[in-house]
Every structure is written in C-alpha cells, then in structure tokens.
N, C-alpha and C positions, 0 to 999 in steps of 0.2 A: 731614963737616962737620955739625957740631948745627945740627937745624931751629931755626928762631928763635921760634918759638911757642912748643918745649918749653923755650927759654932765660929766656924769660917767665915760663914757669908757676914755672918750677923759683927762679925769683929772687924772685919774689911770695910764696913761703912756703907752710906748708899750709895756713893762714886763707886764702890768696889761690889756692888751686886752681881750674880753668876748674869743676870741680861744685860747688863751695862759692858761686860766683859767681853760677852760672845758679840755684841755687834760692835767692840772697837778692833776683836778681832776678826771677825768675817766679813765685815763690809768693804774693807778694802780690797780683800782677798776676790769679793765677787766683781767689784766694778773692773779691777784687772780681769778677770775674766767675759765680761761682758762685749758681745758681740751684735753687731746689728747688721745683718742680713738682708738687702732688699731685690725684689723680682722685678723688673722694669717689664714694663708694658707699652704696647704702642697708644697714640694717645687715643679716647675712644671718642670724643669732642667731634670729629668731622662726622664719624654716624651719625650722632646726634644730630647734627645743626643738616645734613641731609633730609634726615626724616622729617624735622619741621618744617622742608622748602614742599617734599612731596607733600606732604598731609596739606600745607596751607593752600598751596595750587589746588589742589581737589576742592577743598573747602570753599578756597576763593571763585572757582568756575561756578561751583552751586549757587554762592550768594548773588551771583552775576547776570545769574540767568543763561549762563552757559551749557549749562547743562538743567534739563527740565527738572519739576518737582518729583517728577516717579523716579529720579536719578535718586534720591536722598537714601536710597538701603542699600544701592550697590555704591555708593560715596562713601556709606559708611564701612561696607565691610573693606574698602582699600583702605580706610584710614585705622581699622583695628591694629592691621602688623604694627602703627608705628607705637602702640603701647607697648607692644613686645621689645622692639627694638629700644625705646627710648627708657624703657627699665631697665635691660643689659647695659645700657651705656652711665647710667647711675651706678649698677653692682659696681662697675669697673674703677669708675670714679672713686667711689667710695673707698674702693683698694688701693687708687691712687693718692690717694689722700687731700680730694678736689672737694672739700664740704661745699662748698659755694653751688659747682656746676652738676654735683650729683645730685645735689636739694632740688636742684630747678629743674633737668632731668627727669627726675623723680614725680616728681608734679605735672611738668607735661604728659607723662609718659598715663599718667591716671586722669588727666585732662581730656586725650585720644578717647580712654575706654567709655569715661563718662559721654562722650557723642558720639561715639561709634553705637552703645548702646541704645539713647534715646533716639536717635535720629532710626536706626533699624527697626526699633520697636514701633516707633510711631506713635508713642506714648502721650498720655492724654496732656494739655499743656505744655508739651513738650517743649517750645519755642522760648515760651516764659521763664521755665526752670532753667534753661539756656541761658537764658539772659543775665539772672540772678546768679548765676555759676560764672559769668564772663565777667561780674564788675569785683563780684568776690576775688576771681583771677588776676583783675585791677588792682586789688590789693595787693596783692601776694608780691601781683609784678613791680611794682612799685617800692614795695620793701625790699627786694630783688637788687634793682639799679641803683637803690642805694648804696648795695656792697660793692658791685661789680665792677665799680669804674675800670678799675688798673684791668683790668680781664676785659681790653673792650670789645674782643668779638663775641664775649657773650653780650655785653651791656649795650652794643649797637645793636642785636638782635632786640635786647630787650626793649631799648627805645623806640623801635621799629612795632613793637607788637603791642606796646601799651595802649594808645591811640586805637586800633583792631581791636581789641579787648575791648572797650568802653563802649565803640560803637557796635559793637557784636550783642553786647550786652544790652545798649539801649533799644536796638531793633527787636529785639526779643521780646523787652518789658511793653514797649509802643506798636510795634508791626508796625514802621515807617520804611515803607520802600526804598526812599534814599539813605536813607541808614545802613539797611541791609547791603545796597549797592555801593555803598563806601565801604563799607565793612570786608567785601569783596576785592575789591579795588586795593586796600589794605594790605591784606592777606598776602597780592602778589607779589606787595613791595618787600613784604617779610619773607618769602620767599625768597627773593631776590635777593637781602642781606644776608641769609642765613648760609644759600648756596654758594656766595662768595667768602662768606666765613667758613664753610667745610672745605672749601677747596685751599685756601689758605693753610690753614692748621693741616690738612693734607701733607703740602710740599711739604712745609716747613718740618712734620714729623721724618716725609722722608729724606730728606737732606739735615737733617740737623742745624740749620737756618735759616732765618727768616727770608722767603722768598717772598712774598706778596705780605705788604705793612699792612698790620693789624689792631696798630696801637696801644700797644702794650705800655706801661708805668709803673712806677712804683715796686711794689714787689713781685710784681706780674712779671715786670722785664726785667729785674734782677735773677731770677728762679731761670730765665733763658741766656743773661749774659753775664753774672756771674761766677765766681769761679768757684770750688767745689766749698773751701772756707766759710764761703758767704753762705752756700748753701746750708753748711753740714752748725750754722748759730744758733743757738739756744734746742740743739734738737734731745736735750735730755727733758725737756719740757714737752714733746710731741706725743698726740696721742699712740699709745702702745709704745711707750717709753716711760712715761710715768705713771704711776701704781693706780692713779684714778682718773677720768677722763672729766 
C-alpha cells in the first residue's frame, strides 16, 4: 500500500516537491537571520614593510662590502626573525582579508628563510642558487605590481625591489662585483621606500587618516574614504559569505 506522504508529493507536482517546499520556506527565514560579525584588527602592513627595511639594510651592507664575508652567518641569523615576523604579518592579512598583501607577505617571509638558511650553511653553490631564486622572485615580483597599483605602498616597494631582484640574481649566476655592488646599493633604496611606507601606514592606522600620502586609488582609497555603503557592495559575494570560495 502507498505511503500517503509519497501520494502527496507525488500529486503536488515538481514545483510542489517536500525540497522545493522547505527551501521557499526556510531560506527566507535564514537570510533574516543572518548576521555577520567582524573582529577589526590594527593594520599589520607597517611590521611588515619594517622588516623588509631591516632585513634589506643587512643584506645591503653585506653586498657593499660593508660588512666583511665572515659577516655572512651572523647576517644571516639577524635576517632569520624576519621570516618569523613577515609570516605573522600574512596570517593577519589573511584574516584581514588583504589576499594581495598576505601573498606577497607570505613570499617574502619564505624568501628570508631561503637566505638566512643558505647563506648560514655556506652551502655548496650557494650564490648560484641565490641567483636562480632572485630572478624566479623577478617573476613573482612582477606578477605582484601588476595587481598592486591602487595599494601603492605596497607597489612602490615593489617597484623599488624589482630592479634588486634582477641584479641580485644576475650577481649570483655571473659573480660580477659591480652587480653585486648595485644590488647593494639597491637594497638600501628599498629600505628606504619600505621604512617610509611602515611609518606611513603607522600614523594613518593611528589616527584613522591619512597623515603622510601614500597614493592610494581606485578601490584602495575608496576602502579608506568611503562610507560604510560603499564598503558593505556586493559583500554576499565575499569570501566566508558565500558557500564556495
């Protein structure tokens, strides 16, 4: 004998199926209920663009000859924390919901360990595989600044360190002195961009305005000026909003 539920469904049609049913009746029910919750965090950006001024100033005194070649193990182990730190400052991102500047983050922060380790070990070729690791990073960088415009204190860094990159890499593959000695030279301009980008992003975190220009466009400077509308556009579309990423 036929269940009498399934004589129901089956007479209701397929507009009137029992799933057809429960989600014209609970989907409403939940988007009314739906709530989104967020944790603000301060920005972690200025760590970041910190640790790239220290790590490159070290790096840059080595290629400079400022510091001798027996210097190369204790260079290295100052430049290990900035793996540490340039990791943390990705997790954070990442929770921020900064894909761009956690990726790159993320990359430098395994950039550190990759020379902190060969350069400590003293590993055979080492210089070489440096090289081939720094035009690779060419790459990367490069794919990098193509996003980054609007964010221009990443993408001045980045511009700043592309050039370093190349030459870093070519000294490596050739051992050309003046290579290595631009490469250094380099290093301290990116420095130089990177600690005027931490201190930037700094103020501007603690004041909630931009105190020192950074170049901001597009939806970089919209996300800072604004108002909460513009923010809060298409955000049933954002990851951990909608059901697949």
């Amino acid at each position: 004998m036929a269940d009498p539920h399934d004589v129901a469904a089956a007479a209701a049609g397929p507009a009137e199926q029992p799933d057809a049913r429960a989600e014209r009746r609970f989907e409403p029910d939940l988007r009314s209920m739906t709530r989104i919750n967020l944790r603000p965090i301060a920005s972690p950006m200025p760590l970041g663009f910190f640790t790239v001024a220290i790590a490159s100033v070290m790096t840059g005194c080595l290629q400079l000859g400022l510091l001798g070649p027996q210097a190369r193990g204790a260079v290295a182990l100052c430049v290990l924390p900035a793996f540490v730190l340039q990791l943390l400052v990705s997790g954070l991102a990442f929770g921020a919901r900064d894909v761009i500047a956690a990726t790159l983050m993320g990359v430098f922060s395994g950039s550190w360990l990759a020379y902190a380790l060969v350069m400590f070990s003293g590993a055979a070729d080492g210089l070489p595989v440096l090289g081939v690791f720094n035009l690779a990073f060419l790459c990367f960088g490069a794919l990098m600044a193509s996003v980054t415009r609007p964010k221009r204190a990443l993408w001045f860094v980045l511009l700043a360190s592309l050039p370093r990159w190349a030459a870093t890499g070519l000294s490596g593959l050739t051992g050309a002195e003046w290579l290595t000695r631009t490469s250094g030279a380099l290093g301290l301009l990116v420095a130089l961009v990177a600690m005027y980008a931490a201190f930037a992003l700094m103020l501007e975190d603690m004041r909630s305005e931009e105190v020192l220009p950074v170049g901001r466009s597009g939806p970089a400077h919209t996300a800072l000026e604004g108002d909460l509308t513009v923010q809060l556009r298409n955000l049933e579309r954002q990851a951990g909003v909608r059901r697949t990423l």
